[in-house]
C-alpha positions in Angstrom: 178.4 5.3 44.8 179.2 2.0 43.0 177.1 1.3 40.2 176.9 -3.0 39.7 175.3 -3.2 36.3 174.0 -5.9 35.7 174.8 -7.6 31.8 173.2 -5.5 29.0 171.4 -8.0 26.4 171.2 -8.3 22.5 169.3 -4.9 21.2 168.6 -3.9 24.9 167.7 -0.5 25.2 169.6 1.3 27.4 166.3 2.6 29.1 165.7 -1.0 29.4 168.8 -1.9 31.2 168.7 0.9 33.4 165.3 0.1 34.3 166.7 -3.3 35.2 169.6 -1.9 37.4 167.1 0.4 39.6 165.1 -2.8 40.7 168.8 -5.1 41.3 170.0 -1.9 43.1 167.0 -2.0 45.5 165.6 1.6 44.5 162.1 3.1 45.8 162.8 6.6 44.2 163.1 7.3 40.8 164.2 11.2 41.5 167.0 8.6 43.2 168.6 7.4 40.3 168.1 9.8 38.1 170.3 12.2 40.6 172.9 9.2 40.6 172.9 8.9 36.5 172.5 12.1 35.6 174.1 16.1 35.1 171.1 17.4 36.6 167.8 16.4 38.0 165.9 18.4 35.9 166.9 16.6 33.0 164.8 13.5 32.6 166.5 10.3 31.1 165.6 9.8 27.0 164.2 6.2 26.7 165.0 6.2 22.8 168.3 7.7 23.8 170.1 7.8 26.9 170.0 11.5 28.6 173.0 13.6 30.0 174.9 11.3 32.2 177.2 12.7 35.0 181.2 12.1 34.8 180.9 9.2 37.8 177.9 7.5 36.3 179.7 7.6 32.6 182.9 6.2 33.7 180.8 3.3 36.0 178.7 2.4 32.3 182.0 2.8 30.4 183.4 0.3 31.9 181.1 -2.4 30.9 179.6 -0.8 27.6 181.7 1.6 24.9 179.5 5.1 24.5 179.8 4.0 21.0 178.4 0.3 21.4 175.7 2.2 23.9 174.4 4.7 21.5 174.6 2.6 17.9 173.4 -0.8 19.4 171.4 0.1 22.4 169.0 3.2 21.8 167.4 4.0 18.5 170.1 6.2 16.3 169.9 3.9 13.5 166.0 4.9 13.0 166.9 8.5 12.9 170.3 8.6 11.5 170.2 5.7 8.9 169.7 7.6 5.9 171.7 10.4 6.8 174.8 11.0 4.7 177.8 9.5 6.6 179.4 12.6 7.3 176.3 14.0 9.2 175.6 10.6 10.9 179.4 10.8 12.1 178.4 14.5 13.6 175.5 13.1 14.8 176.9 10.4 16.7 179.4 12.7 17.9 176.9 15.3 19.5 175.0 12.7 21.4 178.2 11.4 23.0 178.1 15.0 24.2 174.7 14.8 25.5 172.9 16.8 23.2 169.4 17.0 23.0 168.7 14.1 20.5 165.6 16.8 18.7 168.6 19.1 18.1 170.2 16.3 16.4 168.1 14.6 14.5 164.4 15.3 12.9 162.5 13.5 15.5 158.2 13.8 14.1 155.8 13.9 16.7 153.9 10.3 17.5 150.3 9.4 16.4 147.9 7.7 18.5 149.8 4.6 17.4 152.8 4.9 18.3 152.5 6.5 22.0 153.9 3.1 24.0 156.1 1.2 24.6 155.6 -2.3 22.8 156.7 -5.8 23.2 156.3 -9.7 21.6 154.8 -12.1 23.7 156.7 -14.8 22.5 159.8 -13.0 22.5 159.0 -12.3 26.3 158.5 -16.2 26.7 161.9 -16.5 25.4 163.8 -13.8 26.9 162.7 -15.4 30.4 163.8 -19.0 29.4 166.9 -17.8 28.4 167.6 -15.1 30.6 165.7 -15.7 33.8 163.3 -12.0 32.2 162.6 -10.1 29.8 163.2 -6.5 28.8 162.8 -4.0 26.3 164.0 -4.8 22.8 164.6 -2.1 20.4 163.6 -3.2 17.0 159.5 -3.7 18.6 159.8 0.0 19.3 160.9 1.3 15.5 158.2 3.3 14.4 155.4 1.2 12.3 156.8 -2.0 13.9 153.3 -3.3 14.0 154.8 -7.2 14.1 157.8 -8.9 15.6 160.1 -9.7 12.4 161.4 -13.0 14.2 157.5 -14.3 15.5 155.6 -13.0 13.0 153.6 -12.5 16.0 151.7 -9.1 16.6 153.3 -6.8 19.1 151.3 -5.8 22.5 151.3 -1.8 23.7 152.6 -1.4 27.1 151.2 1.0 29.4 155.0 2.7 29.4 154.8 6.0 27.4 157.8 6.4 25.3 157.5 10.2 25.1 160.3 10.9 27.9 158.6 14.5 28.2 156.3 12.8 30.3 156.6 12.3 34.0 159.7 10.1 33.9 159.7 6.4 35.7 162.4 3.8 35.2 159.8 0.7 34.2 161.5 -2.9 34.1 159.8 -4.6 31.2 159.8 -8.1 33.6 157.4 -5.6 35.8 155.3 -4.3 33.7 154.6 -7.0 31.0 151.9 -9.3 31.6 151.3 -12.0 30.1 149.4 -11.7 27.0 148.4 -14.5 24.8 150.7 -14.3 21.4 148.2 -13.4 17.8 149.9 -14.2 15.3 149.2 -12.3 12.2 149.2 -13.9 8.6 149.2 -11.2 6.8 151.7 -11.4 4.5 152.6 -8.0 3.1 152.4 -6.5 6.7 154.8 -9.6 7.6 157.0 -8.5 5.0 157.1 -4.8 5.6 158.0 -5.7 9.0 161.1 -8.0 8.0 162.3 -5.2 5.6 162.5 -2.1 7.8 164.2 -4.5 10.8 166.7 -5.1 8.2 166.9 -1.3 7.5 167.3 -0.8 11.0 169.8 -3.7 11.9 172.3 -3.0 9.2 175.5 -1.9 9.7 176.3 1.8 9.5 178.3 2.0 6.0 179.3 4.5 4.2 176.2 4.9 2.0 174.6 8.3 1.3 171.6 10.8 1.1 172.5 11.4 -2.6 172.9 7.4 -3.9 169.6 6.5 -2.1 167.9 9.1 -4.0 169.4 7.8 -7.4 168.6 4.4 -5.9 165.0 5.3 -5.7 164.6 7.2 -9.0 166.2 4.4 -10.7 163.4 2.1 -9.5 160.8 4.5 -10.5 162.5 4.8 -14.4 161.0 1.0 -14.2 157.8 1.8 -13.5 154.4 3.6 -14.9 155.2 6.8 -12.5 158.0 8.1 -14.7 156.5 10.0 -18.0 159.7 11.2 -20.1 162.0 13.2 -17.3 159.1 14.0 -15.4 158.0 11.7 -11.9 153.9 11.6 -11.6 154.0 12.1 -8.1 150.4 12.5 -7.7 150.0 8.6 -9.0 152.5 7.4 -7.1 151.5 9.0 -3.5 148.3 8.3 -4.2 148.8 4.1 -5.1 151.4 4.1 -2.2 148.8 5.3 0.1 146.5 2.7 -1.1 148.7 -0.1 -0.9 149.7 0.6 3.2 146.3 1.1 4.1 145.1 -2.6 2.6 147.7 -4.1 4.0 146.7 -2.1 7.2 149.7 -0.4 8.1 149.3 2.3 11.1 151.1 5.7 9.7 150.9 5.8 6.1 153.6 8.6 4.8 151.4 11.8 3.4 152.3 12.8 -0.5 154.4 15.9 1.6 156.3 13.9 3.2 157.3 11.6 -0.1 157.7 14.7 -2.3 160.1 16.1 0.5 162.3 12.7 0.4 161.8 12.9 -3.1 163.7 16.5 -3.1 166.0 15.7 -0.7 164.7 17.6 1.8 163.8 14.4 4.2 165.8 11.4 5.6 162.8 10.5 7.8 163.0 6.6 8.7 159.1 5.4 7.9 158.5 7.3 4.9 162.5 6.1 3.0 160.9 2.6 3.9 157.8 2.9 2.4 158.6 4.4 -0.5 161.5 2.0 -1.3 159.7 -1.3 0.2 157.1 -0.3 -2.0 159.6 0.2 -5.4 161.0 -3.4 -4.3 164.7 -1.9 -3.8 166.2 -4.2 -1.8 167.5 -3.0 1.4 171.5 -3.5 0.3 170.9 -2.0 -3.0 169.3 1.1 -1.3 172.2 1.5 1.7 174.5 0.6 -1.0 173.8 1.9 -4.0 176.2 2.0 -7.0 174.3 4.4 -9.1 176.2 6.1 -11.5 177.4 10.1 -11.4 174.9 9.9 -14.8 172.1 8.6 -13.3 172.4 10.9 -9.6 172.7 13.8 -12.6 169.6 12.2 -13.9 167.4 12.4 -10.6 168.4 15.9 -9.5 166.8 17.1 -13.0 163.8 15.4 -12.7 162.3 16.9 -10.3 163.0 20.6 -11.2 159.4 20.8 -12.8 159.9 24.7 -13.4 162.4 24.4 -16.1 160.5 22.7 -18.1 157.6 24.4 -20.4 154.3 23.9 -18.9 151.9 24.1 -22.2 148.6 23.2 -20.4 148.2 24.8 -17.5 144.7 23.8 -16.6 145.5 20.0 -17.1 148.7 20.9 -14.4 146.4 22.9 -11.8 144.1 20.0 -12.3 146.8 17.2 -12.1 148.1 18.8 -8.8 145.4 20.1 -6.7 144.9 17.0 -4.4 148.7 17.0 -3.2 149.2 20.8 -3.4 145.7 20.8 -1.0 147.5 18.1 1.4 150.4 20.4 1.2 148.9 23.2 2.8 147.3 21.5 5.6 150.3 19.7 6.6 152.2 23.2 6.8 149.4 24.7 8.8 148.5 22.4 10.6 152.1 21.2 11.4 151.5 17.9 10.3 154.9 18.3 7.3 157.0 19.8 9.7 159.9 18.0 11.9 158.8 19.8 14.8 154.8 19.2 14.5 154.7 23.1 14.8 151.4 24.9 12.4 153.1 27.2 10.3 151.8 29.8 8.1 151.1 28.6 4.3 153.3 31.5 2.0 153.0 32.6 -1.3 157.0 31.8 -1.6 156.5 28.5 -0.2 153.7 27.4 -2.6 155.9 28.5 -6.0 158.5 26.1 -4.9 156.4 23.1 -3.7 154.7 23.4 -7.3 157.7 24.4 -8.9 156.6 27.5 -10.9 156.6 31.6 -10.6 154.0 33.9 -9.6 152.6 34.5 -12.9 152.4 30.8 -13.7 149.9 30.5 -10.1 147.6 32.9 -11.8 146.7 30.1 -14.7 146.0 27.6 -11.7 142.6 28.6 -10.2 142.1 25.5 -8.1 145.0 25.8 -6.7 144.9 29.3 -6.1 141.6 28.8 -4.6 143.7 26.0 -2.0 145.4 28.5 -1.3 142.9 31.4 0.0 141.8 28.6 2.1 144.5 28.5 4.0 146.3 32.0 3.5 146.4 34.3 6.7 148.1 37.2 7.8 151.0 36.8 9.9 149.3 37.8 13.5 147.1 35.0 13.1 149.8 32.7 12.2 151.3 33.5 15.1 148.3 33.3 17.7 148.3 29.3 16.5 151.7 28.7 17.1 151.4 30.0 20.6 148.4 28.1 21.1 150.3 25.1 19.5 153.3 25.8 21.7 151.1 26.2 25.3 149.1 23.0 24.6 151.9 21.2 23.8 153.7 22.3 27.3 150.6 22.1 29.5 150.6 18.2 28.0 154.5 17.7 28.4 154.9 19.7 31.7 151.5 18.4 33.7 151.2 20.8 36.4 154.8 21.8 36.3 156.0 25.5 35.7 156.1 26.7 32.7 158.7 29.0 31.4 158.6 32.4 29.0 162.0 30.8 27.4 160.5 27.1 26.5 156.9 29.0 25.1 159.6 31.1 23.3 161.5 28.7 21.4 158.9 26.0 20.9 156.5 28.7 19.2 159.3 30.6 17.7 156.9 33.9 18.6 158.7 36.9 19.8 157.2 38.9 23.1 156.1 42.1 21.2 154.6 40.1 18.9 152.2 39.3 21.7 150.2 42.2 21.7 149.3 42.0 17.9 147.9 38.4 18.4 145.2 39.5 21.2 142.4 39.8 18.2 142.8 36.0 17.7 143.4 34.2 21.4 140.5 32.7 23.2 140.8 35.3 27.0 141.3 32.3 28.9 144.2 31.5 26.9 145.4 34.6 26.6 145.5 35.6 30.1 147.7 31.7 30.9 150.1 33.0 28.8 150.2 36.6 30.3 151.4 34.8 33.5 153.9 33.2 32.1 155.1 36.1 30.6 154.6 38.2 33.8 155.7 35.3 35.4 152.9 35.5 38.5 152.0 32.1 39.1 
C-alpha cells in the first residue's frame, strides 16, 4: 500500500509524525498501522525511537527522510548517546538502523513519577498551529528533566500520552490530544538556565568528542573548586551541595551520589546526571563536548579517584567521612535504583571494596559502614526471590492482562528455573503460585 507522508517538521518526533500520517491516512485501527509499518505485530512502535520497520514501509519513509536524518534528528539518540565515545555512538547508531532494541543499545533508566508523559509548551503549540495549520510533538520538551521550554521560558504541560511504549501502544496526534492550556511562565532563573543548557547538550552536533575528555573536562573544573583536597575529590561534599542546589531551584530528578560517583569513574554516560554535574561546575557545554584537556591532565583524573592506593591513616575519620554515600550506595543496588536496568540486586562484599576503594581488612576498621552493610547483606536465595518479584511486577504493569512468558520473566530477572525451588522460603503463596503458571505455562 502507498504510504503519502505528510512533511516531517523541525525536531518532530518520528512518533509524532507517524501519529500525524494515521489521522491524514484515514485510520480507525491502530493494530492497522502498526501491521503496515512494522516487521511484526507484536512488536509495538518506540515513541523515543522508531520500532522495527518492514522492508516496504522503510523504503516508503526513505524516500522522504534518510534513516540517518530519522534517527539523529527525529527520535531521542542524542539524550542517550551524547556522551558516548564516538566510536560507540557510531555502533550505536548503526544497530538501531538495524532495528535493535534501543535498551540493548543504550542504558535507558527507568522513569519517575515525573517523567511518565508525554509533555508539550503551550505557546509553542500556539505557534506550531499559526505556522503550520497544528501542532505535534517536539523532542527537546520530552528530554528527561525538561521541566521548561528553553525558547518560552514557559512551563511545560504533561499530556495524558504515556511515553513508556511498553504500554498499550496508540498512535496519538499531538493536534488531538493537546488542549488548550493557559501558558505559566516560570521566572525562575536557575531552572530557566538549567533548561537552556541541557537543550544545548542535546541539540549539538554529534562531533567527535569523547567519554575520556569529558571526564578530564570535569575534573579540571573541580581542581578549581573546594571539592578537590590534594589528589583526592571529596565526593561526599560535592554530591551532597549538588543535591542541594537542584532541589532549591526545584528540579524534578536530582542525580543520587551513586550515580555521580559512577560518571565520576567512568562507569556512566547517563544524560541527566553529565548535565548536572557539569551545569553545576559551570563547564560550558562546548568546552565539555569539546574538550582539549591535555594527555597530563586525563593522566591526572584517572589517578584521582583510585582512593585505594593511597595510605588511609585514619580510618575512623574515612568510615565516618563515607557512611552517608556508601549507605545511599547500598540501597540503590538493592533496591535497583543505581542500576541501568532498575533491577534490585544483591549488595556484595566484592562490590562494597571497590565502591569504597579498599581491601577486606581495611572494611574491618570501618564499623559504620560495616554496620550499612549487615543492613542490607542477604544470602543469595533471597536476592533472587526480589528479583523475581521485581521482574513479575514489572510485566504484570507492562503486559496488562497480556500473556506472560517463562523467557521474558527469565531474562528480566536474570533468575535461573532451578533456582526457583530455593526461593519458595521467601515468596508471598499468591505470588509464588503466578509464577508456577508461567512456568508450567497453565494459564
Amino acid at each position: 500500500m502507498k504510504m503519502y507522508l505528510p512533511e516531517i517538521y523541525p525536531d518532530e518526533l518520528v512518533y509524532s509524525w507517524l501519529s500525524r500520517y494515521f489521522v491524514y491516512a484515514g485510520y480507525t485501527n491502530h493494530k492497522m498501522l502498526i501491521s503496515q509499518l512494522l516487521y511484526s505485530t507484536k512488536n509495538n512502535p518506540s515513541i523515543e525511537f522508531i520500532g522495527h520497520l518492514n522492508e516496504a514501509a522503510e523504503r516508503q519513509i526513505t524516500q522522504v527522510c534518510s534513516m540517518d536524518d530519522l534517527i539523529l534528528n527525529h527520535t531521542m539518540f542524542p539524550q542517550y548517546a551524547r556522551f558516548l565515545t564516538a566510536e560507540r555512538r557510531k555502533a550505536a547508531l548503526t544497530e538501531l538502523k538495524r532495528y535493535c532494541d534501543p535498551h540493548k543499545v543504550f542504558t535507558i533508566l527507568p522513569r519517575n513519577e515525573g517523567e511518565l508523559w508525554l509533555k508539550y509548551c503551550p505557546q509553542c503549540t500556539a505557534e506550531d498551529r499559526k505556522t503550520y495549520g497544528e501542532t505535534y510533538w517536539h523532542r527537546v520538551h520530552q528530554v528527561r528533566n525538561m521541566m521548561i521550554c528553553p525558547t518560552h521560558r514557559c512551563k511545560l504541560v504533561n499530556s495524558e500520552v504515556d511515553i513508556r511504549s511498553e504500554k498499550i501502544f496508540a498512535f496519538n496526534p499531538a493536534e488531538v490530544v493537546i488542549n488548550n492550556a493557559d501558558p505559566i511562565l516560570v521566572d525562575n532563573v536557575e531552572q530557566i538556565k538549567f533548561a537552556k543548557y541541557t537543550s544545548d547538550l542535546f541539540n549539538m552536533n554529534i562531533v567527535n568528542d569523547n567519554e575520556r575528555g569529558i571526564k578530564a573536562a570535569i575534573y579540571n573544573a573541580i581542581t578549581k573548586t573546594k571539592y578537590m583536597k590534594g589528589k583526592h575529590r571529596k565526593m561526599a561534599q560535592f554530591s551532597e551541595d549538588l543535591q542541594s542546589y537542584f532541589m532549591e531551584i526545584g528540579m524534578n530528578t536530582i542525580a543520587s551520589i551513586y550515580q555521580i560517583q559512577k560518571v565520576m569513574l567512568g562507569e556512566s554516560n547517563e544524560f541527566t546526571t553529565i548535565c548536572q554535574i557539569a551545569y553545576f561546575l559551570n563547564i560550558n557545554p562546548t568546552e565539555l563536548l569539546e574538550s582539549d584537556i591535555t594527555e597530563e591532565k586525563v593522566l591526572q583524573e584517572q589517578e584521582s579517584h583510585y582512593i585505594k592506593n593511597r595510605a588511609i591513616t585514619d580510618w575512623e575519620k574515612f568510615d565516618k567521612e563515607n557512611v552517608v554515600r556508601f549507605e545511599e550506595f547500598c540501597k540503590s543496588v538493592y533496591d535497583g535504583s543505581g542500576n541501568d536496568s532498575g533491577r534490585p540486586e544483591r549488595v556484595s562484599e566484592k562490590m562494597v571494596y571497590k565502591f569504597l576503594g579498599i581491601t577486606s581488612y581495611g572494611f574491618k576498621n570501618m564499623p559504620k559502614c560495616m554496620a550499612v552493610y549487615k543492613k542490607y547483606a542477604e544470602p543469595y536465595e533471597k536476592s533472587w526471590a526480589r528479583k523475581i518479584v521485581w521482574a513479575y511486577k514489572k510485566l504484570k504493569q507492562e503486559k496488562g492482562e497480556k500473556f506472560i512468558y517463562w523467557t521474558e520473566l527469565r531474562r528480566l530477572s536474570g533468575v535461573k528455573k532451578e533456582s526457583l525451588e530455593k526461593i519458595t522460603l521467601y515468596l508471598d503463596k499468591e505470588v509464588m503460585a503466578s509464577i508456577m503458571k508461567i512456568v508450567n505455562r497453565t494459564y
